[in-house]
C-alpha positions as CSV (number, residue, x, y, z in Angstrom):
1,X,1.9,-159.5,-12.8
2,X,-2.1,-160.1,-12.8
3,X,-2.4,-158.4,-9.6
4,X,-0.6,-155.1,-10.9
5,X,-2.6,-155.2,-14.0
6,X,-5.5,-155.5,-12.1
7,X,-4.9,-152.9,-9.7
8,X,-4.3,-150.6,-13.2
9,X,-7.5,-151.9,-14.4
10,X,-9.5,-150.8,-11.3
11,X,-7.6,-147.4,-11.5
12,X,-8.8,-146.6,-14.9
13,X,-12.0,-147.6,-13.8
14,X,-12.1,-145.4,-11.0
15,X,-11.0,-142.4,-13.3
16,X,-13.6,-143.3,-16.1
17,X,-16.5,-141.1,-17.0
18,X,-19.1,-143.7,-16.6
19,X,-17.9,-144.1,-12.8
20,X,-17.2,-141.0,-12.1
21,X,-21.1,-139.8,-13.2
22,X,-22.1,-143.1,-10.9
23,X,-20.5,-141.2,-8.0
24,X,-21.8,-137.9,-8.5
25,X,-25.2,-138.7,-9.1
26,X,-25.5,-141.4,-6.0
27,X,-23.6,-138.4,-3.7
28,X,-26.3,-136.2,-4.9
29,X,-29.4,-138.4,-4.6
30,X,-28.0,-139.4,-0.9
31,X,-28.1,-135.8,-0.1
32,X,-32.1,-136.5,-0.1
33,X,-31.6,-139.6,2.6
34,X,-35.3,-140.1,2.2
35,X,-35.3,-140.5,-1.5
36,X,-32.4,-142.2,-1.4
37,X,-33.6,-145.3,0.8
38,X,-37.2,-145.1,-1.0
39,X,-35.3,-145.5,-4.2
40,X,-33.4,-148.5,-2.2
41,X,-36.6,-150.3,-1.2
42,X,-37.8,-150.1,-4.9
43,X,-34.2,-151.8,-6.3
44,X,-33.8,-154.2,-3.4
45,X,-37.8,-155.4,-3.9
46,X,-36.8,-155.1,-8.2
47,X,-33.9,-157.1,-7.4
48,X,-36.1,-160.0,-5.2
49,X,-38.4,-160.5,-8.2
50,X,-36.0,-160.9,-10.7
51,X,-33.7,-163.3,-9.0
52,X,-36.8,-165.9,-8.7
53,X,-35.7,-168.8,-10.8
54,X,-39.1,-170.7,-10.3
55,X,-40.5,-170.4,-14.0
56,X,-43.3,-168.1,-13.6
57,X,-43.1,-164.8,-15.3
58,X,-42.9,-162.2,-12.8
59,X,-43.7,-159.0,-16.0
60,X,-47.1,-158.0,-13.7
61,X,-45.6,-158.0,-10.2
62,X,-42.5,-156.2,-11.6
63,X,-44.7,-154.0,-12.9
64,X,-46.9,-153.5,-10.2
65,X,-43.7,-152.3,-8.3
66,X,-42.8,-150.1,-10.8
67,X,-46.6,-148.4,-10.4
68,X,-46.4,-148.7,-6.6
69,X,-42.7,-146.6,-7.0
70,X,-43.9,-144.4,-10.0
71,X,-43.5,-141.2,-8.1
72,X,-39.8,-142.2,-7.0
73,X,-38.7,-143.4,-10.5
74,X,-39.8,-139.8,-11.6
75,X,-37.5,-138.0,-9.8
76,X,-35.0,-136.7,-11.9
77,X,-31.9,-137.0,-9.1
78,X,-33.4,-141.0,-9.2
79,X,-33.8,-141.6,-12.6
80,X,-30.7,-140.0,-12.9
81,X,-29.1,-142.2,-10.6
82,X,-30.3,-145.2,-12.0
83,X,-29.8,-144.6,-15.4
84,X,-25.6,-144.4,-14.4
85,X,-25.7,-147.0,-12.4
86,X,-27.4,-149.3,-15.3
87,X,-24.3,-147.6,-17.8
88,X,-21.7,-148.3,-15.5
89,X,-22.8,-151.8,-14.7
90,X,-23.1,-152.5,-18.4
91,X,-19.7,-151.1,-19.1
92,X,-18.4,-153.8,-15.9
93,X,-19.9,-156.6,-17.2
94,X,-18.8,-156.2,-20.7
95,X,-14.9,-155.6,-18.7
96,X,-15.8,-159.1,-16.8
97,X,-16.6,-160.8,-20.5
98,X,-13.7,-159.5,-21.5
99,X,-11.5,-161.0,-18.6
100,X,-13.1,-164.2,-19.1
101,X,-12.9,-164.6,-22.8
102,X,-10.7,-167.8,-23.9
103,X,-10.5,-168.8,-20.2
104,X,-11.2,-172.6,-20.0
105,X,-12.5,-173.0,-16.1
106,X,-13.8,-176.1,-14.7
107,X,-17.0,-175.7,-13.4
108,X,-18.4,-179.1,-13.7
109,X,-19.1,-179.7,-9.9
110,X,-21.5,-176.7,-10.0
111,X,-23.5,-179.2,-11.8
């Protein structure tokens, strides 16, 4: 029963506006294969500095990237891109709350 409600679940997904925009603006952006994989260094480096869990507050180098990719994140296919992709990932992670909600896991070995 889960499994067919999840397969529903990722069905609706896949027919919701917020993905569907995802898709269309990655497909274009990739059409440009060099924008696309500058825009890839500049989320893949994004990503590095803010997974650091060491303590230090990383607002300059993050910044720094951001100047160092300025002309990237001003493309309009780009900032299009991005801007879905931060919707859709908001819209999942609110889904994955939702899942979760009243769920009593043990996680106690993680600790």
């Amino acid at each position: 029963m889960i499994t067919k409600e999840a397969e529903r679940l990722n069905q609706t997904i896949k027919e919701s506006p917020e993905y569907r925009n995802y898709l269309t603006a990655l497909n274009r952006l990739k059409e440009n294969q060099e924008l696309y994989q500058a825009m890839n260094v500049f989320r893949r480096r994004n990503y590095e500095l803010q997974s650091y869990d060491d303590g230090i507050n990383r607002y300059h180098e993050i910044n720094n990237l951001g100047l160092e990719f300025e002309k990237v994140l001003r493309n309009p296919l780009v900032n299009e891109f991005l801007i879905a992709e931060q919707i859709l990932s908001r819209k999942m992670t609110r889904v994955y709350e939702m899942i979760a909600d009243g769920l009593e896991l043990d996680y106690s070995y993680m600790e």
